[in-house]
PQR file with spaces between the fields and no chain letter, atoms N, CA, C, O and H, PARSE charges and radii, in Angstrom:
ATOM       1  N    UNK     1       0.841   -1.186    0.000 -0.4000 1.5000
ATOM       2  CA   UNK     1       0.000    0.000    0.000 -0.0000 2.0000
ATOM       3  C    UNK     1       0.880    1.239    0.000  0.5500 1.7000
ATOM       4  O    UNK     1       1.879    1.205    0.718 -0.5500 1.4000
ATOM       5  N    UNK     2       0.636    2.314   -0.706 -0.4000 1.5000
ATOM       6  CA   UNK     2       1.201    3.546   -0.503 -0.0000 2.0000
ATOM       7  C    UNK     2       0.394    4.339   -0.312  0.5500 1.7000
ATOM       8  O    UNK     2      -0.643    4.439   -0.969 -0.5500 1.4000
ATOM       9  H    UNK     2      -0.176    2.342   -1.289  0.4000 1.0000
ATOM      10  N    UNK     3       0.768    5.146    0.754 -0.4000 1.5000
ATOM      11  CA   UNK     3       0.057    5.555    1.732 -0.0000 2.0000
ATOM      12  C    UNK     3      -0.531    6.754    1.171  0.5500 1.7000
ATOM      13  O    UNK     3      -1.714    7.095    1.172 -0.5500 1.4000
ATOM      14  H    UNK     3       1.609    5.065    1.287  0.4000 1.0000
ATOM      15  N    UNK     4       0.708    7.465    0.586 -0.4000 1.5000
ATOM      16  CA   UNK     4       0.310    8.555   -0.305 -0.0000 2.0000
ATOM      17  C    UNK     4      -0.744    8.490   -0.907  0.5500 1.7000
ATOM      18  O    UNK     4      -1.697    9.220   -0.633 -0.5500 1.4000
ATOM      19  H    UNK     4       1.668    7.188    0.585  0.4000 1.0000
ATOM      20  N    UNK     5      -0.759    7.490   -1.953 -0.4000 1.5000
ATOM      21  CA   UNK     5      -1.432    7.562   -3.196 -0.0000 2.0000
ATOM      22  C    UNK     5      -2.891    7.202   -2.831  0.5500 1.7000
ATOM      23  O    UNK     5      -3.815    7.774   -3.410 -0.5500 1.4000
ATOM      24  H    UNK     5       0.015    6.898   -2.175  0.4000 1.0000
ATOM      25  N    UNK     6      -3.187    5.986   -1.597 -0.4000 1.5000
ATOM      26  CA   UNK     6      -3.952    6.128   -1.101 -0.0000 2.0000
ATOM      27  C    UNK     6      -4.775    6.979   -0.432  0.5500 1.7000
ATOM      28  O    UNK     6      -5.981    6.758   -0.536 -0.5500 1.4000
ATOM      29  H    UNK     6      -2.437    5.521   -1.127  0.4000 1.0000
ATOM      30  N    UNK     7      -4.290    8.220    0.459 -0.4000 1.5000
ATOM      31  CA   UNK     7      -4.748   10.002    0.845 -0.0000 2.0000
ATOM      32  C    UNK     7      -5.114   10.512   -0.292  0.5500 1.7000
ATOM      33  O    UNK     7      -6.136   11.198   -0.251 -0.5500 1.4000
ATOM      34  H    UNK     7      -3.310    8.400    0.543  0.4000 1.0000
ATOM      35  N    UNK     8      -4.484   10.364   -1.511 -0.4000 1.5000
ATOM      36  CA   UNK     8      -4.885   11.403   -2.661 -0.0000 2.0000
ATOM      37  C    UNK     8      -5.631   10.622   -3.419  0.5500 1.7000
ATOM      38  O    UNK     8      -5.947   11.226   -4.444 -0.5500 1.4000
ATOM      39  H    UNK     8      -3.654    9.807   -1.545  0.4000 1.0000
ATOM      40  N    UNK     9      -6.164    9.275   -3.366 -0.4000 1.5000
ATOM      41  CA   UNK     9      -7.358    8.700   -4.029 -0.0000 2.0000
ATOM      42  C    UNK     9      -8.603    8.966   -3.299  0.5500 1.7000
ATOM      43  O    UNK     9      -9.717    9.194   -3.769 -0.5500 1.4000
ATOM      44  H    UNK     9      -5.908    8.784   -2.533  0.4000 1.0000
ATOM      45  N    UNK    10      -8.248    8.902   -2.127 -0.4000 1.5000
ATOM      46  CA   UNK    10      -9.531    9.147   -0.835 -0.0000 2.0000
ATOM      47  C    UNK    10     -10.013   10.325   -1.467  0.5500 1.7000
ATOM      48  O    UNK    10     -11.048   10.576   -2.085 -0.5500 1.4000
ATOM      49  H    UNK    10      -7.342    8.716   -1.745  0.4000 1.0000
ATOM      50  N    UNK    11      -8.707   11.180   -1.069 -0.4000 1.5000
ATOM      51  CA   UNK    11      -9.447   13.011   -1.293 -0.0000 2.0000
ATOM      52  C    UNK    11     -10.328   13.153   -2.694  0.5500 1.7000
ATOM      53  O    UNK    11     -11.482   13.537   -2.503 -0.5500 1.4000
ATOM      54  H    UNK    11      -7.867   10.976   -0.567  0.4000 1.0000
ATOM      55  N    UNK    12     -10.027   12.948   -3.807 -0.4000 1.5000
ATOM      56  CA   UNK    12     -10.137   12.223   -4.921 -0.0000 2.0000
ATOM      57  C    UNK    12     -11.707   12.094   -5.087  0.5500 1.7000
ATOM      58  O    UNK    12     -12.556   12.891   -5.487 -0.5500 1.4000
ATOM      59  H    UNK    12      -9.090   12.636   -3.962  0.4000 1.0000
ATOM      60  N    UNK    13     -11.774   10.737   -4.612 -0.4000 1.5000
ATOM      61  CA   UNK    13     -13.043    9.814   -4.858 -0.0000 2.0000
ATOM      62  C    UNK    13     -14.271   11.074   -3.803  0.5500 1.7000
ATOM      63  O    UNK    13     -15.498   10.977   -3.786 -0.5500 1.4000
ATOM      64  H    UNK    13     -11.084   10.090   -4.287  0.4000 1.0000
ATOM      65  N    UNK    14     -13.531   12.016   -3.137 -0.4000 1.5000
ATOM      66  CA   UNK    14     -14.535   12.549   -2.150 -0.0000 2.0000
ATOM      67  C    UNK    14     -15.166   14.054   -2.845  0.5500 1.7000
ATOM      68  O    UNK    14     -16.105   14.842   -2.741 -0.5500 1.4000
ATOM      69  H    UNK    14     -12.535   12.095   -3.151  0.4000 1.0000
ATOM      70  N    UNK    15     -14.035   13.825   -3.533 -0.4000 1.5000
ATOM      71  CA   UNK    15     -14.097   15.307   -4.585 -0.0000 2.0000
ATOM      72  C    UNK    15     -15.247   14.918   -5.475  0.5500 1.7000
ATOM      73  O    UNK    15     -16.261   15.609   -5.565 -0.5500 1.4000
ATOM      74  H    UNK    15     -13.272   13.185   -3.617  0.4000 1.0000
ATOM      75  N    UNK    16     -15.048   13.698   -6.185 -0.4000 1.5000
ATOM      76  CA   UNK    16     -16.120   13.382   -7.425 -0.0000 2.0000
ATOM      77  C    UNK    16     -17.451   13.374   -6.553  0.5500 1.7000
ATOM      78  O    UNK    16     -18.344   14.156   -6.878 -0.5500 1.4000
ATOM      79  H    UNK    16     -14.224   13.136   -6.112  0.4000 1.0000
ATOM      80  N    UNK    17     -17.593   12.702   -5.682 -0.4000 1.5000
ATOM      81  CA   UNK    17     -18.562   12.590   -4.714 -0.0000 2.0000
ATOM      82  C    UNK    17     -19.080   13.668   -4.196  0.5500 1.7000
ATOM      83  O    UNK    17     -19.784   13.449   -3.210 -0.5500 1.4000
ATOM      84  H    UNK    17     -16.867   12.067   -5.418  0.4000 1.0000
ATOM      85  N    UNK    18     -18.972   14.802   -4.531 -0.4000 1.5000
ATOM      86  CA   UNK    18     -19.818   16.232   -4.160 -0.0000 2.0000
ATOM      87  C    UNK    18     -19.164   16.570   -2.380  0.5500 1.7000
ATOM      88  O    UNK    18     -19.621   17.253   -1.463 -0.5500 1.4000
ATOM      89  H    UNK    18     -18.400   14.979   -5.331  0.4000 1.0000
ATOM      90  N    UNK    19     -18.015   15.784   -2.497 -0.4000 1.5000
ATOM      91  CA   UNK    19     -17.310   16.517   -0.942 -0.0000 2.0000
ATOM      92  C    UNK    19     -17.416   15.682    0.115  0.5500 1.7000
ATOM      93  O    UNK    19     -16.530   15.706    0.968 -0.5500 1.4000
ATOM      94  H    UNK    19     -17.644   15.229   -3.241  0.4000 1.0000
ATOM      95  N    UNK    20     -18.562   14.765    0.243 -0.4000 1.5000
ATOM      96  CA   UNK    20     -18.800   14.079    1.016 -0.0000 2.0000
ATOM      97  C    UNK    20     -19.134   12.268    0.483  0.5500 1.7000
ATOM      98  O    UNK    20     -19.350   11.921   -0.679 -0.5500 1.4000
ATOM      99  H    UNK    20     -19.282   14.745   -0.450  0.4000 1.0000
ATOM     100  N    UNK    21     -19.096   11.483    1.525 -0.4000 1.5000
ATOM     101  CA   UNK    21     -19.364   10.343    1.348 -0.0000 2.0000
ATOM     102  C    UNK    21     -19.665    8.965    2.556  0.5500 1.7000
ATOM     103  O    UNK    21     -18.870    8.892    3.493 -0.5500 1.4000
ATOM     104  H    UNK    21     -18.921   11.765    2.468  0.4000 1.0000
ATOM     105  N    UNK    22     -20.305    8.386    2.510 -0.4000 1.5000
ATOM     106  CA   UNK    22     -20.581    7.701    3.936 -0.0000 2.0000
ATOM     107  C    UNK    22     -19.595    6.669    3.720  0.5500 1.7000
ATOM     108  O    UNK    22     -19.344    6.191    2.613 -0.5500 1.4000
ATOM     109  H    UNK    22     -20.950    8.445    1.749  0.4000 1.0000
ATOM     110  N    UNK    23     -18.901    6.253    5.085 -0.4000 1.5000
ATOM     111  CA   UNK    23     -17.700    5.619    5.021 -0.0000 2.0000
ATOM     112  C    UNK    23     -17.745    4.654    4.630  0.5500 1.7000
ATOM     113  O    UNK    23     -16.776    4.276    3.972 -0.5500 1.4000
ATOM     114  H    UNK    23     -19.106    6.641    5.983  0.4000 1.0000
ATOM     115  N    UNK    24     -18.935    3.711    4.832 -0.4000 1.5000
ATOM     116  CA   UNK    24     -19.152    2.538    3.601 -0.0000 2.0000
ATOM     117  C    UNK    24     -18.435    2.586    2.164  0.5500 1.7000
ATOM     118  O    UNK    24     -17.798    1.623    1.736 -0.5500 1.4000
ATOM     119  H    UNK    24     -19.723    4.018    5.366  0.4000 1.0000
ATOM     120  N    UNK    25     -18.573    3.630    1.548 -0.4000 1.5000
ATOM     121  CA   UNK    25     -18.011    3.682    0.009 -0.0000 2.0000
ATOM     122  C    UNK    25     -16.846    3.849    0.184  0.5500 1.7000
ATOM     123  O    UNK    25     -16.121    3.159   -0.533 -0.5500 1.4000
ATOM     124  H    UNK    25     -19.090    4.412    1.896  0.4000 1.0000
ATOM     125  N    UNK    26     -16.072    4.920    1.301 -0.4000 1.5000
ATOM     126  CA   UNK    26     -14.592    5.127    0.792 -0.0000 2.0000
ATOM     127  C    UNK    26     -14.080    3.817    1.743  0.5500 1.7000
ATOM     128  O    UNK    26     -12.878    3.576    1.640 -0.5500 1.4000
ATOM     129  H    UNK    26     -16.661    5.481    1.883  0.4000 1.0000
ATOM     130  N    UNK    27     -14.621    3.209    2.380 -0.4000 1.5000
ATOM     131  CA   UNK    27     -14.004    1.817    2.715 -0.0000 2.0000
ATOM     132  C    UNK    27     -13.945    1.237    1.915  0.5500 1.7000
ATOM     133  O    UNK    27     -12.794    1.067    1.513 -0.5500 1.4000
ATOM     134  H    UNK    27     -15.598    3.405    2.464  0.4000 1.0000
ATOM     135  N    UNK    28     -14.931    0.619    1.217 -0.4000 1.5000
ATOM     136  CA   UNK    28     -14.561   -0.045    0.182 -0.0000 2.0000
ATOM     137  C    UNK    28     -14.013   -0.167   -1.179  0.5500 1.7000
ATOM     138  O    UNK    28     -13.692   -1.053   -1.971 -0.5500 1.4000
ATOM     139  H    UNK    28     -15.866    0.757    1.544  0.4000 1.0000
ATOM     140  N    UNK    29     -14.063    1.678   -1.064 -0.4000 1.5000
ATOM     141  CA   UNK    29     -12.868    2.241   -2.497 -0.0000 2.0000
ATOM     142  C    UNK    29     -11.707    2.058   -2.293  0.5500 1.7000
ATOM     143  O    UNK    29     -10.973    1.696   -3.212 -0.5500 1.4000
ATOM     144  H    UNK    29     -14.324    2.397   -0.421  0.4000 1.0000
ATOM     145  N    UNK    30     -11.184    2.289   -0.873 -0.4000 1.5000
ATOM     146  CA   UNK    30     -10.044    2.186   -0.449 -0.0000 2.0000
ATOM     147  C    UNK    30      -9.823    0.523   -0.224  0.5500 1.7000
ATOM     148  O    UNK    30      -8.649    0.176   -0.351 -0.5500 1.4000
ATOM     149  H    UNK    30     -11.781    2.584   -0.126  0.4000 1.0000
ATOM     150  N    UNK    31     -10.748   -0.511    0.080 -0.4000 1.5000
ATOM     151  CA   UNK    31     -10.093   -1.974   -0.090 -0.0000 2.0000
ATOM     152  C    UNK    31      -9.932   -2.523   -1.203  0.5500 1.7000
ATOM     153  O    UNK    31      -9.133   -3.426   -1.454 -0.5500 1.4000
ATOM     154  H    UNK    31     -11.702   -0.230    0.183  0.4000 1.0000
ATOM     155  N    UNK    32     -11.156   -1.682   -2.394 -0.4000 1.5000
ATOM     156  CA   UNK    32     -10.958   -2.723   -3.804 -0.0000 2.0000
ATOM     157  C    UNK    32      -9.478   -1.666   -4.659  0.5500 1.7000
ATOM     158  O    UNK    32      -8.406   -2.267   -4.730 -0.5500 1.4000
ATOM     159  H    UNK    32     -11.805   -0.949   -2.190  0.4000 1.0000
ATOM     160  N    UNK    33      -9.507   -0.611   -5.073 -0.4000 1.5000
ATOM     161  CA   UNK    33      -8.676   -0.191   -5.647 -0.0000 2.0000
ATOM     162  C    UNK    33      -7.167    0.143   -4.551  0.5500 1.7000
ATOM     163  O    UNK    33      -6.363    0.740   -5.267 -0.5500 1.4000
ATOM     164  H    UNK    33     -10.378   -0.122   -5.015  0.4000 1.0000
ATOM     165  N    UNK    34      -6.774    0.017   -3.609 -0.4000 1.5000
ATOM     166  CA   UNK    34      -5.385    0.186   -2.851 -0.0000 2.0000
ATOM     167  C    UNK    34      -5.392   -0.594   -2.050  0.5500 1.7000
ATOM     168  O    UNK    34      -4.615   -0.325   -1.134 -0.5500 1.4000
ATOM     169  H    UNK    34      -7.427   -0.468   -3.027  0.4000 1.0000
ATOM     170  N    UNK    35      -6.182   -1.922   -1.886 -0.4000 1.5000
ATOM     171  CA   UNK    35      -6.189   -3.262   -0.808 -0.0000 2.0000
ATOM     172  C    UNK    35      -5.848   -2.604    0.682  0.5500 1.7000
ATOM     173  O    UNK    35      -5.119   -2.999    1.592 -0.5500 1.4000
ATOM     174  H    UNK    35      -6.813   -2.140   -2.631  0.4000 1.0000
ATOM     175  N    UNK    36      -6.516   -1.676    0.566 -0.4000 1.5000
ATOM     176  CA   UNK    36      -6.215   -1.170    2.268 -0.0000 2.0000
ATOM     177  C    UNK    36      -7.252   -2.216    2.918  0.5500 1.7000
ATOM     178  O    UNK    36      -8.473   -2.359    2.854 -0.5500 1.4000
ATOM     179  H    UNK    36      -7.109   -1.355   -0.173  0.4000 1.0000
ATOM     180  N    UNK    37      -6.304   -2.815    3.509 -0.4000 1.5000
ATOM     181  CA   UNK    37      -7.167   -3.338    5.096 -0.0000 2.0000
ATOM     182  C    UNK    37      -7.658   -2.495    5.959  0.5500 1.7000
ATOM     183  O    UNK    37      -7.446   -1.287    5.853 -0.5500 1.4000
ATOM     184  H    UNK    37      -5.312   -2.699    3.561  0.4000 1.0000
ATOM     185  N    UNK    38      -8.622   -3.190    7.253 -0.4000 1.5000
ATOM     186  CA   UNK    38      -9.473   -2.112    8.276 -0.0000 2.0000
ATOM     187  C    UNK    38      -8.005   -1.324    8.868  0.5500 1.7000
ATOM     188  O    UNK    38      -7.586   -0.488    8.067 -0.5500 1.4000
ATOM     189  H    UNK    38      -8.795   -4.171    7.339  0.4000 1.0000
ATOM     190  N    UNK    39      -7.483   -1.415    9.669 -0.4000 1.5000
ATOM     191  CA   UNK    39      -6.657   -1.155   10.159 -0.0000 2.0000
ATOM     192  C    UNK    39      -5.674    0.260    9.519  0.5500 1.7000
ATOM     193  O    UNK    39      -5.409    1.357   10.011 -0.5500 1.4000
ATOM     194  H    UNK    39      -7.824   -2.093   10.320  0.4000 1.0000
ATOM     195  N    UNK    40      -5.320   -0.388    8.223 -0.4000 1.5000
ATOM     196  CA   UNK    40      -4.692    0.646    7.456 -0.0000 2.0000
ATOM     197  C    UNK    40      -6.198    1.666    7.179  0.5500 1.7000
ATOM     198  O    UNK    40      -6.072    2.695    7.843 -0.5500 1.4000
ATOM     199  H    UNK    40      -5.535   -1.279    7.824  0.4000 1.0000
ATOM     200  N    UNK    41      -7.115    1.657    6.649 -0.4000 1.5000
ATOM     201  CA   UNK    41      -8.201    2.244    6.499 -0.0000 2.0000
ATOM     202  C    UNK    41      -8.237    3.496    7.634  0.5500 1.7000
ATOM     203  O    UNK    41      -8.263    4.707    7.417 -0.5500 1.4000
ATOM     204  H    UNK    41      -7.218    0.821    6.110  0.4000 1.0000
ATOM     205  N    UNK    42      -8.227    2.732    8.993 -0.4000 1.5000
ATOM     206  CA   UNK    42      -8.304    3.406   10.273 -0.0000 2.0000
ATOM     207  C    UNK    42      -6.919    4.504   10.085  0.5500 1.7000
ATOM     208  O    UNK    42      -7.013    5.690    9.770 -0.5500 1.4000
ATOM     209  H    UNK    42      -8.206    1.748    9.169  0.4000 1.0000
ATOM     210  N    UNK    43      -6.149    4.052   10.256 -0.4000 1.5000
ATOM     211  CA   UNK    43      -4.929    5.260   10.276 -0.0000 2.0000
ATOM     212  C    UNK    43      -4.789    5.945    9.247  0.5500 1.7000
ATOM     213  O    UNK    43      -4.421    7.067    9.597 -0.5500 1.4000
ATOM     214  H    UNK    43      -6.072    3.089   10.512  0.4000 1.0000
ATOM     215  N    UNK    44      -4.938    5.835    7.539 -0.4000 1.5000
ATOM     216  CA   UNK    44      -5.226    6.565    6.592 -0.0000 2.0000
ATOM     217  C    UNK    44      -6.111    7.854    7.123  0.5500 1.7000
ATOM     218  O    UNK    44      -5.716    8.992    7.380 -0.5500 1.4000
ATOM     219  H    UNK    44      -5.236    4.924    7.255  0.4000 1.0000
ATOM     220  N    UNK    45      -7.688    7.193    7.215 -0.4000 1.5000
ATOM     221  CA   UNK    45      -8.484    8.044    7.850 -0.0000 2.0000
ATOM     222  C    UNK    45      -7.960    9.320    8.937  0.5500 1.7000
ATOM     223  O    UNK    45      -7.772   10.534    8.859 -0.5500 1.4000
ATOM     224  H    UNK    45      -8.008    6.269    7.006  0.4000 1.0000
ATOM     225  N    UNK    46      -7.893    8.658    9.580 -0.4000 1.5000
ATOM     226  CA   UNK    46      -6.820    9.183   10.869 -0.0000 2.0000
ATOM     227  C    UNK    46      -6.693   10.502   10.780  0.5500 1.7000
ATOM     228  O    UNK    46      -7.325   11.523   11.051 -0.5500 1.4000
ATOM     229  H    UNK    46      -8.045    7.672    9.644  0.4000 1.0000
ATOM     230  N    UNK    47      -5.213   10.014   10.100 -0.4000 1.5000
ATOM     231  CA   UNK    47      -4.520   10.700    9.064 -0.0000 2.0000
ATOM     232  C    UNK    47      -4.652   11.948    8.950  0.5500 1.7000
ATOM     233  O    UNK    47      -4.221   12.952    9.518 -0.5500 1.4000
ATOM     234  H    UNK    47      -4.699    9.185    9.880  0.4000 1.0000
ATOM     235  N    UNK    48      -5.885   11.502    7.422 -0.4000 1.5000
ATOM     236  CA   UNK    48      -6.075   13.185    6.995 -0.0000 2.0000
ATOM     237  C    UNK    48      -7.459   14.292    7.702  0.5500 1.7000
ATOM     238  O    UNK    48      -7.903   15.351    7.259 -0.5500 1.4000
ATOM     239  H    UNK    48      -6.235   10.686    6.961  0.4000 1.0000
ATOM     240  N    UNK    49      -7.794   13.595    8.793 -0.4000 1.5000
ATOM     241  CA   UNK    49      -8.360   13.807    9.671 -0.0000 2.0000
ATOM     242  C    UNK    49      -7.764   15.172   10.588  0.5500 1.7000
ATOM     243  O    UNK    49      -8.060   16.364   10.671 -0.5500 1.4000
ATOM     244  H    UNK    49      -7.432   12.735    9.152  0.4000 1.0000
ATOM     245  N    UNK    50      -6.839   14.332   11.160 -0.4000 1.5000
ATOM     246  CA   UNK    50      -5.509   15.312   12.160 -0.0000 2.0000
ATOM     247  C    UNK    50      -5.058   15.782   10.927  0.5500 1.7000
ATOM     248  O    UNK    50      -4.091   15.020   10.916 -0.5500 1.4000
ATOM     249  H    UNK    50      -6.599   13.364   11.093  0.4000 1.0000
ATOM     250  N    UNK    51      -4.937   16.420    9.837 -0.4000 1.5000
ATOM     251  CA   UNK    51      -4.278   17.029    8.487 -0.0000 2.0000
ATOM     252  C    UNK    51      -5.317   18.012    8.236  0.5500 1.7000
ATOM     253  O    UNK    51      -5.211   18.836    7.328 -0.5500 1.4000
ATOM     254  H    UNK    51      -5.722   17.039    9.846  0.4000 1.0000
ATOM     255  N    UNK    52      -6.866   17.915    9.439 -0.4000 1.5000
ATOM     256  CA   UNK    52      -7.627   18.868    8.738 -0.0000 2.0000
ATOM     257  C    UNK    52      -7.889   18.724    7.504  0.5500 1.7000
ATOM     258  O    UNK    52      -8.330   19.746    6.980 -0.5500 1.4000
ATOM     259  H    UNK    52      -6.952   17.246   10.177  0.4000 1.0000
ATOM     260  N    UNK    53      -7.775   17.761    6.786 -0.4000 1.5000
ATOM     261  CA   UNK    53      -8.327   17.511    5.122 -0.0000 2.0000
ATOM     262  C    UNK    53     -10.110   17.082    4.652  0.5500 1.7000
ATOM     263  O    UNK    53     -10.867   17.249    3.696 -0.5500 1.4000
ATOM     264  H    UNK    53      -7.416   16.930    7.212  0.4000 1.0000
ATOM     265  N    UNK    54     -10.124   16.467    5.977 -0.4000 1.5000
ATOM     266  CA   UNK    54     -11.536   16.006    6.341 -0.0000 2.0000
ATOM     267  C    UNK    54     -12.229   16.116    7.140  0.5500 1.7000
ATOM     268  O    UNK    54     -11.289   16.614    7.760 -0.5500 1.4000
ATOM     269  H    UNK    54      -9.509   16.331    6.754  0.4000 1.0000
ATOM     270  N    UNK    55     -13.233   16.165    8.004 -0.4000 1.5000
ATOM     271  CA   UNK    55     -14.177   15.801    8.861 -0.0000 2.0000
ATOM     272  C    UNK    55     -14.728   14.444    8.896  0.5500 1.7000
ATOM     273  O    UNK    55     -14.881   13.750    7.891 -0.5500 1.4000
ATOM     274  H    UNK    55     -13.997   15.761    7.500  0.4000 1.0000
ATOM     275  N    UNK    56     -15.023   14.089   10.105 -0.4000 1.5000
ATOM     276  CA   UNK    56     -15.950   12.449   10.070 -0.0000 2.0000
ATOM     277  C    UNK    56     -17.265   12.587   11.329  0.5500 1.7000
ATOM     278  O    UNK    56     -17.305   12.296   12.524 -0.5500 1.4000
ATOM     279  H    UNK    56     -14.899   14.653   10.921  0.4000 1.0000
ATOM     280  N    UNK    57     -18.420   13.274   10.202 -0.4000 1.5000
ATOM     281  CA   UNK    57     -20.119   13.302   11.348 -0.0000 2.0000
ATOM     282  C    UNK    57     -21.215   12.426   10.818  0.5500 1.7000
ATOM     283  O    UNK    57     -21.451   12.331    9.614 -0.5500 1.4000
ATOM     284  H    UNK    57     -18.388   13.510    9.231  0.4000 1.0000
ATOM     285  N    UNK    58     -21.513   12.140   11.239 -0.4000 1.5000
ATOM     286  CA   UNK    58     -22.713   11.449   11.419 -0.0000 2.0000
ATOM     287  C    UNK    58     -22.552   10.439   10.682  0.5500 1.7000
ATOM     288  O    UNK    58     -23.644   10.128   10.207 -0.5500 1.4000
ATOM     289  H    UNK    58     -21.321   12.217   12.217  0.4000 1.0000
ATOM     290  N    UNK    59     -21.149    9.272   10.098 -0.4000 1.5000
ATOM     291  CA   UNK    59     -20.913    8.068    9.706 -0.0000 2.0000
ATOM     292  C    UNK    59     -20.496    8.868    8.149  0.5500 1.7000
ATOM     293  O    UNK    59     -20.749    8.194    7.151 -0.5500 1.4000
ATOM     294  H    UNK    59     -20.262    9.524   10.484  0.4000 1.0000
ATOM     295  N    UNK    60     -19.992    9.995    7.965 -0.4000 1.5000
ATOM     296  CA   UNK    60     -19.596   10.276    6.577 -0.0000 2.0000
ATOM     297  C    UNK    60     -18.288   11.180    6.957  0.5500 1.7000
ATOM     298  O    UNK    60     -18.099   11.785    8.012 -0.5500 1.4000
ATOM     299  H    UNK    60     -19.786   10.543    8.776  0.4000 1.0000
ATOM     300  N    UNK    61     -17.343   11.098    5.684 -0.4000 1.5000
ATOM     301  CA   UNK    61     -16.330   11.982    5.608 -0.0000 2.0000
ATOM     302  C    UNK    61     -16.959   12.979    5.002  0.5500 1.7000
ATOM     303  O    UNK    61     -18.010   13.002    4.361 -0.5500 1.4000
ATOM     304  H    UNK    61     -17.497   10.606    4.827  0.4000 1.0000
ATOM     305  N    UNK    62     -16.005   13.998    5.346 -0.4000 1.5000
ATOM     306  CA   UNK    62     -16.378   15.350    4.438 -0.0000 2.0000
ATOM     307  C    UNK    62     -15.180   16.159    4.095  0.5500 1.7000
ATOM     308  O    UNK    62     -14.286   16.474    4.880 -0.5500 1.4000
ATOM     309  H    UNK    62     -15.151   13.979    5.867  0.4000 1.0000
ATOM     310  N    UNK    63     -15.269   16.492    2.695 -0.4000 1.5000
ATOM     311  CA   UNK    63     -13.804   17.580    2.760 -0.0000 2.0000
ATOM     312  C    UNK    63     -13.761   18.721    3.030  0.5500 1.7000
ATOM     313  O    UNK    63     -14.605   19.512    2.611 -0.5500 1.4000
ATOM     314  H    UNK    63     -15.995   16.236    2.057  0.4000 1.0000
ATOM     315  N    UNK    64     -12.569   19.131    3.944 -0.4000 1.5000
ATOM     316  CA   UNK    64     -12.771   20.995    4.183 -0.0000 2.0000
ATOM     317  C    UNK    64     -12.141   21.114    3.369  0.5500 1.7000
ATOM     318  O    UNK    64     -11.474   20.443    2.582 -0.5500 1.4000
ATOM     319  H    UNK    64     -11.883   18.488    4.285  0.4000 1.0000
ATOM     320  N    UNK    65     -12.548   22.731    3.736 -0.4000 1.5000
ATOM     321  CA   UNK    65     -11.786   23.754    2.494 -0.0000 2.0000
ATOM     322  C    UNK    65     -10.812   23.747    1.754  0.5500 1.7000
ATOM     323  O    UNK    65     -10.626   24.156    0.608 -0.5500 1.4000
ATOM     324  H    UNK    65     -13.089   23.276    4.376  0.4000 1.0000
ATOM     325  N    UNK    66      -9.745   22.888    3.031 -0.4000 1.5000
ATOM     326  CA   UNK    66      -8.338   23.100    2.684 -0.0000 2.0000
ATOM     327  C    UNK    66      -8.206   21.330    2.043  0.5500 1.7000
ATOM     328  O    UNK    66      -7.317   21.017    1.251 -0.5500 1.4000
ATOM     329  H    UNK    66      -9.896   22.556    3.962  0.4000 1.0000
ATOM     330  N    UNK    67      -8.964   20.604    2.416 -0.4000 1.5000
ATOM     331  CA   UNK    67      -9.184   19.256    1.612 -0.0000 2.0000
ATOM     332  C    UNK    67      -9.429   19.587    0.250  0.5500 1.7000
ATOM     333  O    UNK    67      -8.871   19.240   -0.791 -0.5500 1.4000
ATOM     334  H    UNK    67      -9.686   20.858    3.060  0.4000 1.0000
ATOM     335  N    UNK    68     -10.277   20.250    0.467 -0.4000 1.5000
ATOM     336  CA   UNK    68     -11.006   20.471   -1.134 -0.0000 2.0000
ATOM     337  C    UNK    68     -10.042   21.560   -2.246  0.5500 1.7000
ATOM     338  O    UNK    68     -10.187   21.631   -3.466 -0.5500 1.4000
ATOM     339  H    UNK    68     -10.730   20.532    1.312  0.4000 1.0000
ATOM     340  N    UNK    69      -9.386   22.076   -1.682 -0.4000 1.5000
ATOM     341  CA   UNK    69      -8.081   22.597   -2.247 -0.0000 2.0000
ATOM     342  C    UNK    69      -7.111   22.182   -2.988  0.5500 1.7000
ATOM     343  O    UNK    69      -6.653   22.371   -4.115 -0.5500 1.4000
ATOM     344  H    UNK    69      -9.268   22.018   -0.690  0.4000 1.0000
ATOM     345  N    UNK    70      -6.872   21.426   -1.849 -0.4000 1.5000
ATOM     346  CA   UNK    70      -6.015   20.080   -2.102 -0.0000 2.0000
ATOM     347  C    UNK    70      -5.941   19.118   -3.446  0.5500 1.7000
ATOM     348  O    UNK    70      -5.061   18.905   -4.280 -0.5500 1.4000
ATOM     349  H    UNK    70      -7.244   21.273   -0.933  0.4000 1.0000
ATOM     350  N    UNK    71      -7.549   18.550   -3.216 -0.4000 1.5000
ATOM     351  CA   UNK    71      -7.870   17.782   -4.020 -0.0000 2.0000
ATOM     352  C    UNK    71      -8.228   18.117   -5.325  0.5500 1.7000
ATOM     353  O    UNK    71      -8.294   17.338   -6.276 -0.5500 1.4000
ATOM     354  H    UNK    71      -8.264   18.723   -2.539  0.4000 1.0000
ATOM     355  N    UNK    72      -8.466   19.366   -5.324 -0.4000 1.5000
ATOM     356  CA   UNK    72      -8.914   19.871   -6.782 -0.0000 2.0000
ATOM     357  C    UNK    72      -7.768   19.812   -7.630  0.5500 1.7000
ATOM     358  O    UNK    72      -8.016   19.902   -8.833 -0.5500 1.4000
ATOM     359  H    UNK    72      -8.412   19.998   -4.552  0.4000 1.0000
ATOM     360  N    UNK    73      -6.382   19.663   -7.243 -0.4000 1.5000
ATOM     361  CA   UNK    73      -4.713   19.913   -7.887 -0.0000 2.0000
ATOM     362  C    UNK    73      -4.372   18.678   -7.876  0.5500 1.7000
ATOM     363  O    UNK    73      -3.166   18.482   -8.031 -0.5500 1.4000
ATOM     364  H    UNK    73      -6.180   19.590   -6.266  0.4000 1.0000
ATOM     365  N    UNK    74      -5.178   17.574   -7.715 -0.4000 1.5000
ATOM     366  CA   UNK    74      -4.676   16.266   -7.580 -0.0000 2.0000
ATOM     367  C    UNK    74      -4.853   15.629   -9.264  0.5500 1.7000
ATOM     368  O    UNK    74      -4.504   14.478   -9.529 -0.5500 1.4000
ATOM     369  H    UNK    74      -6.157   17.734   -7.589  0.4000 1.0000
């Protein structure tokens, strides 16, 4: 897994997704296309969490501003 490429597919898949997405989908975007396991999933998440890239309410990610910044240059 690279960890990278995995953060910038997340941000990515959240971008096409109108910003947001219930963690169901980017779990399983993140196991079928970068074989992230739960675990890796969990600290990815994490991640760009503490990076301020995302939010996680009510069972969905969401991108902030500075996510959505981000991701638009990806």
């Amino acid at each position: 897994m690279n960890i990278e490429e995995t953060r910038n597919g997340i941000l990515k898949i959240l971008e096409n997704k109108g910003g947001n997405a219930p963690m169901k989908i980017i779990h399983g975007y993140s196991k079928l296309i970068h074989q992230v396991a739960h675990k890796e999933f969990s600290d990815v998440m994490e991640g760009l969490v503490n990076d301020e890239l995302v939010i996680f309410d009510d069972g969905a990610f969401i991108l902030t501003e500075k996510g959505k910044k981000l991701a638009i240059n990806l």
